[in-house]
LOLUM-358917 format. One record per residue (C-alpha): z negated, x negated, y negated; residue in three letters. Coordinates in steps of 0.5 Angstrom, whole numbers, plus 500, padded with zeros to 3 digits. Layout:
N
ZXYALA
...
REM end
This chain:
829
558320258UNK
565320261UNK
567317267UNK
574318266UNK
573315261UNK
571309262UNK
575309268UNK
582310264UNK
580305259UNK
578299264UNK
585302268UNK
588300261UNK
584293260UNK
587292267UNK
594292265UNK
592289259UNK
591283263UNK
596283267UNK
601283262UNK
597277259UNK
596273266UNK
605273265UNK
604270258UNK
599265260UNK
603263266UNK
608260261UNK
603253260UNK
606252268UNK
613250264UNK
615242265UNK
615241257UNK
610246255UNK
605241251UNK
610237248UNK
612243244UNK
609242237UNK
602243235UNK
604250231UNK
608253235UNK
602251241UNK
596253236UNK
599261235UNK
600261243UNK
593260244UNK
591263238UNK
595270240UNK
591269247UNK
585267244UNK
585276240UNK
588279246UNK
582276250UNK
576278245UNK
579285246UNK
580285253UNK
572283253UNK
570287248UNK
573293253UNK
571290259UNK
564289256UNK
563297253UNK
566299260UNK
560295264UNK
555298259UNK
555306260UNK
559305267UNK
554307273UNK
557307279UNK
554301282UNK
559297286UNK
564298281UNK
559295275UNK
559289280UNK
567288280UNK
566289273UNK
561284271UNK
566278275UNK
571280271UNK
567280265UNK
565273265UNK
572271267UNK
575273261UNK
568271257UNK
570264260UNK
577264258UNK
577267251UNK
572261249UNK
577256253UNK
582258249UNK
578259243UNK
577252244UNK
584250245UNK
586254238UNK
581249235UNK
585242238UNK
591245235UNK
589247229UNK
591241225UNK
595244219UNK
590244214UNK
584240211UNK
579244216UNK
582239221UNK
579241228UNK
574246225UNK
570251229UNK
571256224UNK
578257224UNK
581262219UNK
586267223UNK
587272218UNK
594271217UNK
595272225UNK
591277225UNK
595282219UNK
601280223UNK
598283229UNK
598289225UNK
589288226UNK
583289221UNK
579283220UNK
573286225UNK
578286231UNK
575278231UNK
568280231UNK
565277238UNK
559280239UNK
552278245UNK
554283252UNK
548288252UNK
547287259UNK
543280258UNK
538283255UNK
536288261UNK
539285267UNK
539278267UNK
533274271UNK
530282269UNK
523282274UNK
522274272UNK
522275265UNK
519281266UNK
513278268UNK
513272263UNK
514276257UNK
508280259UNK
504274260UNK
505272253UNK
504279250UNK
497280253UNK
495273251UNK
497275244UNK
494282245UNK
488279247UNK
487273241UNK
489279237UNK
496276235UNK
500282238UNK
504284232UNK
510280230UNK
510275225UNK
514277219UNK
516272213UNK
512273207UNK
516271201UNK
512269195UNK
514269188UNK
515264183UNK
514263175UNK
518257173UNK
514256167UNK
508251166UNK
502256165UNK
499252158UNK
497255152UNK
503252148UNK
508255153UNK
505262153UNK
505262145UNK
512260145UNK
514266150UNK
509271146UNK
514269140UNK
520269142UNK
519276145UNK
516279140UNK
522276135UNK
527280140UNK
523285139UNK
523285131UNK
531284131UNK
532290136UNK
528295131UNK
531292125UNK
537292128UNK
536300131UNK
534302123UNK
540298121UNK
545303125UNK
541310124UNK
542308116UNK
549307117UNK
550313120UNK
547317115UNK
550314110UNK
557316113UNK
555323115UNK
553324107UNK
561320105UNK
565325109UNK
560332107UNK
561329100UNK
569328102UNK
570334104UNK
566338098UNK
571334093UNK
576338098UNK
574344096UNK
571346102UNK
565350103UNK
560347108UNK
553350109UNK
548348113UNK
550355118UNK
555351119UNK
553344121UNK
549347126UNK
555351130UNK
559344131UNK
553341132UNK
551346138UNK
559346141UNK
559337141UNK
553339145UNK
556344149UNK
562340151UNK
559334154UNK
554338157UNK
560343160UNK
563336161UNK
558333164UNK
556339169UNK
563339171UNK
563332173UNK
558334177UNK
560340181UNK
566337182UNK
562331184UNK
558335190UNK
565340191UNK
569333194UNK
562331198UNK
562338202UNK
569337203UNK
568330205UNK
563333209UNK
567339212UNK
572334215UNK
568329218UNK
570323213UNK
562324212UNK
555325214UNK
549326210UNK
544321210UNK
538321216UNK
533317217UNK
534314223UNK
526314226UNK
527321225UNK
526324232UNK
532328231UNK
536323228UNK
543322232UNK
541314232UNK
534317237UNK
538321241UNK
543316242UNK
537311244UNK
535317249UNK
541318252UNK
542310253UNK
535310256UNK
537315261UNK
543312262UNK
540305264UNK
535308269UNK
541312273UNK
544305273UNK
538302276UNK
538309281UNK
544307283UNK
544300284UNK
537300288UNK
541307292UNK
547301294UNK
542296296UNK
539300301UNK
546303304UNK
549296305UNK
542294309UNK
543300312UNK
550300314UNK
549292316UNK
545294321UNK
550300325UNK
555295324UNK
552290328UNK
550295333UNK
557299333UNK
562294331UNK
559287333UNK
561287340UNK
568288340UNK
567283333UNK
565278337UNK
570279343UNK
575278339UNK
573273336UNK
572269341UNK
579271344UNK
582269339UNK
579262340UNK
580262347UNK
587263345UNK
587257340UNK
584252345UNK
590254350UNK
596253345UNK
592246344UNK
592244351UNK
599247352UNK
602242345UNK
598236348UNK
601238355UNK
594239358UNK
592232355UNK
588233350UNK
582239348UNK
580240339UNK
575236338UNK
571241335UNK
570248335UNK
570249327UNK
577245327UNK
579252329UNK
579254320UNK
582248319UNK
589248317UNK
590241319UNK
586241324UNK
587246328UNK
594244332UNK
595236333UNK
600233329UNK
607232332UNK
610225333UNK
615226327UNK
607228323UNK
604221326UNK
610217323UNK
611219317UNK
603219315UNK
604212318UNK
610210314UNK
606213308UNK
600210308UNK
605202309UNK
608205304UNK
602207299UNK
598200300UNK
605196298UNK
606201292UNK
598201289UNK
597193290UNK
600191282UNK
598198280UNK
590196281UNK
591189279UNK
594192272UNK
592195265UNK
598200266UNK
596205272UNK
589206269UNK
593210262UNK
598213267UNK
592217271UNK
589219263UNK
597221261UNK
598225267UNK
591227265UNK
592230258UNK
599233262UNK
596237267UNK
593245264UNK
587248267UNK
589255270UNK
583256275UNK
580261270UNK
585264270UNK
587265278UNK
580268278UNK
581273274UNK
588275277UNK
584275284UNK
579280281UNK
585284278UNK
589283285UNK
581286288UNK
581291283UNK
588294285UNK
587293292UNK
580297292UNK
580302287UNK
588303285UNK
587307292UNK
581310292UNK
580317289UNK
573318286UNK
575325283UNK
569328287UNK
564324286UNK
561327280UNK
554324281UNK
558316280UNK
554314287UNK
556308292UNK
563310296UNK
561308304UNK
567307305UNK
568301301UNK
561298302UNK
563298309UNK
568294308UNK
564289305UNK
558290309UNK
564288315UNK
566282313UNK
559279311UNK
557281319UNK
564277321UNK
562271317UNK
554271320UNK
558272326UNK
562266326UNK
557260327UNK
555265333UNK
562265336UNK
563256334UNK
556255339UNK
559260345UNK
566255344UNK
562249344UNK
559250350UNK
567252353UNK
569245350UNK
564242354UNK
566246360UNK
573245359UNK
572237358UNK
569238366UNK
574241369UNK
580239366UNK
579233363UNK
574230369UNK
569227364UNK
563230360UNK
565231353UNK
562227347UNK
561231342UNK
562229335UNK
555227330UNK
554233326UNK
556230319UNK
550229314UNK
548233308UNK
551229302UNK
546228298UNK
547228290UNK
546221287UNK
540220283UNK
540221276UNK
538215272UNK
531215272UNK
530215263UNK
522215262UNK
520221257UNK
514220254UNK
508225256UNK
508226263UNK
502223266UNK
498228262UNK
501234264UNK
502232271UNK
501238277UNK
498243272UNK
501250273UNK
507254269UNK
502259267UNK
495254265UNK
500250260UNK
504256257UNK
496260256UNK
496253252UNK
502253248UNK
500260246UNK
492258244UNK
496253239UNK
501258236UNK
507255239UNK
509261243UNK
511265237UNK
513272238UNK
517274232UNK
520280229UNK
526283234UNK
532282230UNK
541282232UNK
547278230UNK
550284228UNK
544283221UNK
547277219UNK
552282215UNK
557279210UNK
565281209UNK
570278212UNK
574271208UNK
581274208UNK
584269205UNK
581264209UNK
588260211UNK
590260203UNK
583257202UNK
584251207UNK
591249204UNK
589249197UNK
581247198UNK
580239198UNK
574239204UNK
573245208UNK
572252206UNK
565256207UNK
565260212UNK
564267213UNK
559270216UNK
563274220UNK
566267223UNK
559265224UNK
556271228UNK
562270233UNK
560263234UNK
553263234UNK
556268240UNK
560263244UNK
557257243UNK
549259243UNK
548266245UNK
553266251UNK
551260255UNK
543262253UNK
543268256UNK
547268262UNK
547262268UNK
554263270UNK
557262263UNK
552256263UNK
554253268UNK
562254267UNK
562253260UNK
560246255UNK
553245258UNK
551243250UNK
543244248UNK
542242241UNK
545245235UNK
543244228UNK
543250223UNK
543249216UNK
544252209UNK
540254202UNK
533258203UNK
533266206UNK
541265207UNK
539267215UNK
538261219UNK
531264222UNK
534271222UNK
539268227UNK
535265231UNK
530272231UNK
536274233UNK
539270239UNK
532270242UNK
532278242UNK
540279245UNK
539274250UNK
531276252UNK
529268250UNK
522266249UNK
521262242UNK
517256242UNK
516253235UNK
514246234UNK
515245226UNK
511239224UNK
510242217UNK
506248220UNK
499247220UNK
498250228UNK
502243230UNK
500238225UNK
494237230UNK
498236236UNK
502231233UNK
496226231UNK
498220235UNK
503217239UNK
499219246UNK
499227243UNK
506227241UNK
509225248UNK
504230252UNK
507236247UNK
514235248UNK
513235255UNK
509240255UNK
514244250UNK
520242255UNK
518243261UNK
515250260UNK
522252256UNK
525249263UNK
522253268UNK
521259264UNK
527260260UNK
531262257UNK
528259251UNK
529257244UNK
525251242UNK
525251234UNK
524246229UNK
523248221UNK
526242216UNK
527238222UNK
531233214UNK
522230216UNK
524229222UNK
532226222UNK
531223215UNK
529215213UNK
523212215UNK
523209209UNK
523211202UNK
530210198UNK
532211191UNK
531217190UNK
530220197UNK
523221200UNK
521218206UNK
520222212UNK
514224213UNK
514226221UNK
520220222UNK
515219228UNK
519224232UNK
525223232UNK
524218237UNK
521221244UNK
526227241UNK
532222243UNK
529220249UNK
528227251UNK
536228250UNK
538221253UNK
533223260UNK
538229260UNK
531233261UNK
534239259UNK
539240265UNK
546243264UNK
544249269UNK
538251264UNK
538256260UNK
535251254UNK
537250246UNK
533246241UNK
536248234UNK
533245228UNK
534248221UNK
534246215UNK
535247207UNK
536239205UNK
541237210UNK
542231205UNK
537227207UNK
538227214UNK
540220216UNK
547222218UNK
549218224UNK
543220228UNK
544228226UNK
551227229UNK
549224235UNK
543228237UNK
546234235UNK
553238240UNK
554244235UNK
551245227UNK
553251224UNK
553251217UNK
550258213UNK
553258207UNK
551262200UNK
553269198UNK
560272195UNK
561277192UNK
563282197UNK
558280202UNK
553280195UNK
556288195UNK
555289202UNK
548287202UNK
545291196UNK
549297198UNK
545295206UNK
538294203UNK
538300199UNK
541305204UNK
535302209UNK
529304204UNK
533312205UNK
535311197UNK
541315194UNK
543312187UNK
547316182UNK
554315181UNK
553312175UNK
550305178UNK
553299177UNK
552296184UNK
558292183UNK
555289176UNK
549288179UNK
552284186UNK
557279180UNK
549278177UNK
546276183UNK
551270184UNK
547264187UNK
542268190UNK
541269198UNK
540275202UNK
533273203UNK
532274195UNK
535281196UNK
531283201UNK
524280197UNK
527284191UNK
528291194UNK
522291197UNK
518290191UNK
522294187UNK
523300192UNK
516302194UNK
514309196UNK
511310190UNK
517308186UNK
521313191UNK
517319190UNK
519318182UNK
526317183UNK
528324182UNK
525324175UNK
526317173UNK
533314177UNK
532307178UNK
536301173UNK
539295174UNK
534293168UNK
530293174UNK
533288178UNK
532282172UNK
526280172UNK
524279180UNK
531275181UNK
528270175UNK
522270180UNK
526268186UNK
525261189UNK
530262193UNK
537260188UNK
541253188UNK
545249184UNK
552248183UNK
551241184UNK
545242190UNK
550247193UNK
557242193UNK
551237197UNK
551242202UNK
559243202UNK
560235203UNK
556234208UNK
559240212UNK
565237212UNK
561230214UNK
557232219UNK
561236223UNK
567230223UNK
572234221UNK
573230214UNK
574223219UNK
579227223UNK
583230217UNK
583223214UNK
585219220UNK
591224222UNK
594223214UNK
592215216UNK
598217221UNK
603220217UNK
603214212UNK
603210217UNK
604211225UNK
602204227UNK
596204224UNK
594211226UNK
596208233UNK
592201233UNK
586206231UNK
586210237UNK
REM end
């Protein structure tokens, strides 16, 4: 690690920020929003890059940083710019009207992108690390310890992995089975025949062309034959041995210039990939050294603050107050004293008001009741409040990050650490915080003195005793709308842990096997704008897109308390798409970046069944689950083919009735009574393989976000196979035709590669690769098996109801009901 470094990347991070506060500064231009919707689209869109690179430098400069009071401006920083790189990323999908993905949260920026002169992973917007291991640290500590030892304890520790099982797609009778047996023994037949067939074809033409040459006069003998015989072998083999030297020369050469290394199995202790987990390791125990060597001085420097400065601090401060009471006096012309002594930090009321002051605030409010009387009477006022409203560009974000940039020049601009190779603490700074933490303590100290002066000052001056104004009381927030929610009684009074101990016992409290956003792999749609004009609906998104929004709109706001505060306060999310396409993957993943407990409560699983018998035992597992998400969160509340729970409660043509519709109720009435509150780090995300049949008014009513998992194409296709083999530690020969076998694979789902692999690629097969090389005939027979393949038809279900369920078809029609004609658009808005 160099400090240098870091230091000079966040100086660069800096200036890239600076030099983006004077663009965003723009928007404060009279007639900024009533330029078109295309040019404010690239505005935001360009901020909305430039951002995702600040956070990504800001986030790696946070990581291997260990001075520990410049990580602590950096993480103000950092969440800043996470604020405001999704406020622009929602801004850029408000405008992005120019196309059938109308509003979409899946905007295609590729073309902006290769302007820029970018590469396509420049957008990937992935989880901070810091989430994992300093977030909440010691209380989820102490939760994820309790959930180990349960498990250990009921001999459930290990992980759970998803099993797949394979799949005939034939019925197992004695007709189907001869029928097979047939077939295959005719194929057998016609290839032998075949075979025969061609070998005695080329006999037949050897003899023709010896007897054409004989007839020519020239002398062949069997010597003769057999030399061009061996030189046709020797020059494919020559041939073939010189591919190969070739073959290994460029790898060496690759090798030489660090284009490329040789492949390591990364559990090998001397891998790179261990030793850089080790050096992490390291790293993160200096940081947490660091930090506690911080918190210690800055007690120890308050405490000789207070002794050697906090006398002349508070003499001075009450002089400065002594001296403000005299010039109140002197303006009153010894008439009057300041009301109180917290008026002092009051711009207001620090001085009376002149004569010229108290007439022109009398005039102005004469002048305001004239002047809003018709406007309350009228409809008119009320959308000039929403224009005004509509007019205006939050900032505010904005403004902090240019106080922490302003903090950032004022603190380290001039601050030389050259030295201080060990990155400790520097006293001088942490002085400089420890003094104005002891003023602050100081000042209610001083107000009591100057109160007592007050009173003293009434007496002398005043001739009367001085009536103290009442403290003001505390105002308290209003009451929320008490919305019952069915199961409290039954769980009353009882502890955290006692209730948690029982979701474990009935296997809600899953612990499942570690995963990451960067798993979910795909290639990038370049041509996704292209794809947005031509296509009817909107376009499948790439999972790209769909790994920096799950980090966004899920990941952000579950992992960290301040980015759920200040950001869209949403908790119930609907993950959708065909079977083994990466919906529990990602929410293995989430659950591991963010250090989140997951909570299953599937209907369909036969641990819950049993808790979901009658409506009492519903309502009193709900509670239960919401309630222990509430407290020990962060959590995810997962629910597998929630389509049985959102579907109809009755059967349909063709459409079968939900089985678990019972649910769906006491689930509403969770989300209505707002039991997940908007600081609580808490999602509920459904998942299913068979969105049509959810009902689709109450899905985009209960759900805030759905993310669609769409089907594999080619590139992806190719960049998975290529992953899983690398995996297994496999080198396939040159010759393999891997981009065949992805064309082949159209259809299938990530799920179904990683179920074939692992059946074909054994560590028996491994051992007999270097003698018998793996074939792409291997590959034919566990696809047919795989369950996990759709239709085109089932498939363009899925597409539909993306295009529904997220609005964007209502808004796409509705803006070209508009442009036909605008005073139909208008009356419907």
């Amino acid at each position: 690690m160099s400090k240098q470094y870091y230091n000079n990347m966040w100086q660069e991070t800096i200036n890239d920020i600076q030099d983006l506060i004077q663009v965003e500064n723009f928007q404060n231009e009279p007639d900024f929003l009533k330029k078109p919707s295309q040019d404010l689209f690239q505005h935001y869109a360009q901020n909305y890059i430039r951002y995702i690179g600040i956070y990504k430098k800001l986030e790696d400069c946070y990581d291997q940083m260990v001075h520990p009071q410049k990580k602590l401006n950096l993480k103000e920083l950092l969440e800043l710019a996470i604020i405001r790189m999704i406020e622009n990323k929602k801004l850029v999908i408000q405008y992005n009207v120019h196309s059938n993905s109308y509003q979409s949260d899946m905007v295609n920026l590729d073309e902006l992108i290769t302007d820029l002169k970018l590469t396509p992973d420049y957008l990937e917007v992935p989880i901070p690390r810091y989430f994992k291991k300093e977030t909440d640290k010691e209380r989820l500590d102490e939760r994820n310890f309790i959930i180990d030892k349960t498990l250990q304890d009921m001999d459930l520790g290990q992980p759970e992995e998803t099993v797949i099982e394979e799949q005939y797609f034939f019925d197992i009778k004695l007709e189907n089975i001869i029928e097979i047996i047939q077939r295959n023994e005719r194929g057998r037949q016609g290839i032998k025949r075949g075979m025969q067939l061609k070998q005695l074809k080329k006999e037949r033409l050897r003899k023709e062309n010896k007897t054409k040459r004989l007839a020519e006069g020239e002398e062949i003998t069997d010597e003769q034959e057999n030399d061009k015989s061996v030189l046709i072998i020797q020059k494919y083999f020559k041939g073939y041995k010189g591919r190969e030297q070739v073959y290994f020369m460029r790898e060496e050469e690759m090798k030489f210039l660090g284009i490329q290394r040789d492949a390591e199995d990364p559990k090998q202790p001397n891998s790179q990939f261990m030793k850089a987990q080790e050096q992490r390791q390291k790293m993160t125990l200096i940081q947490q050294q660091h930090m506690k060597d911080y918190e210690a001085k800055k007690i120890e420097l308050k405490k000789l603050v207070q002794e050697t400065e906090g006398p002349e601090i508070k003499e001075k401060k009450i002089k400065e107050r002594i001296d403000w009471i005299d010039m109140y006096l002197d303006k009153t012309e010894g008439k009057k004293l300041p009301a109180k002594a917290i008026d002092y930090y009051d711009d207001k009321k620090r001085y009376p008001p002149t004569q010229e002051e108290l007439d022109a605030l009398k005039g102005g409010k004469k002048g305001a009741k004239k002047e809003n009387k018709p406007e309350k009477k009228g409809k008119k006022g009320k959308k000039d409040k929403k224009e005004e409203k509509k007019d205006t560009i939050d900032l505010t974000t904005v403004i902090k990050i240019n106080e922490r940039v302003e903090e950032y020049l004022t603190t380290w601009g001039s601050t030389d650490d050259s030295t201080n190779f060990q990155q400790t603490f520097v006293t001088d700074v942490a002085k400089g915080l420890v003094r104005s933490s002891v003023e602050t303590e100081m000042n209610s100290l001083v107000d009591e003195l100057i109160e007592i002066e007050l009173d003293n000052r009434h007496l002398f001056l005043l001739k009367k005793p001085r009536k103290r104004p009442p403290k003001p009381r505390p105002v308290k927030p209003p009451k929320p709308k008490n919305f019952k929610v069915p199961g409290a009684g039954g769980v009353k009074g009882r502890d955290v842990f006692d209730l948690l101990s029982e979701l474990l016992e009935y296997g809600i409290v899953k612990k499942l096997m570690p995963a990451n956003l960067a798993d979910l792999k795909g290639g990038q749609n370049v041509l996704g704008a292209t794809q947005e004009q031509q296509f009817a609906t909107t376009p499948d998104p790439s999972y790209p897109q769909l790994r920096s929004a799950l980090a966004e709109f899920v990941g952000m706001q579950l992992g960290s308390p301040v980015l759920k505060e200040k950001l869209d306060k949403m908790s119930y999310f609907l993950f959708f798409g065909p079977s083994g396409s990466g919906k529990t993957l990602a929410i293995r993943a989430l659950a591991t970046e963010c250090n989140a407990m997951l909570l299953d409560i599937t209907p369909s699983s036969p641990e819950v069944q049993q808790k979901f018998s009658d409506k009492s035992s519903i309502g009193k597992t709900f509670y239960t689950v919401f309630y222990v998400a509430k407290v020990l969160h962060p959590t995810i509340i997962f629910m597998d083919n929630i389509e049985q729970v959102f579907g109809s409660a009755k059967k349909k043509k063709g459409v079968p009735a939900a089985p678990w519709a019972k649910l769906k109720k006491p689930l509403q009435d969770f989300k209505k009574a707002k039991f997940i509150e908007p600081t609580t780090r808490v999602v509920f995300i459904g998942c299913t393989n068979q969105p049509e049949l959810m009902i689709m008014k109450d899905t985009k009513n209960f759900f805030e976000k759905k993310f669609f998992f769409p089907m594999l194409n080619y590139d992806t296709r190719l960049t998975l196979l290529k992953y899983f083999i690398e995996e297994k530690g496999v080198k396939l020969e040159p010759n393999f035709p891997l981009s065949t076998l992805a064309h082949l694979t159209e259809g299938y789902t990530a799920g179904s590669f990683k179920n074939v692999l692992d059946k074909i690629i054994t560590p028996e097969r491994i051992k007999k690769i270097p003698d018998e090389p793996i074939t792409i005939n291997e590959f034919v027979d566990r696809l047919a098996r795989q369950p996990y393949v759709k239709s085109q038809g089932e498939y363009d279900k899925l597409r539909t109801f993306f295009d529904e369920v997220t609005g964007t078809k209502d808004r796409r029609e509705k803006s070209k009901a508009v442009a036909v004609d605008p005073k139909k658009g208008g009356k419907k808005k």
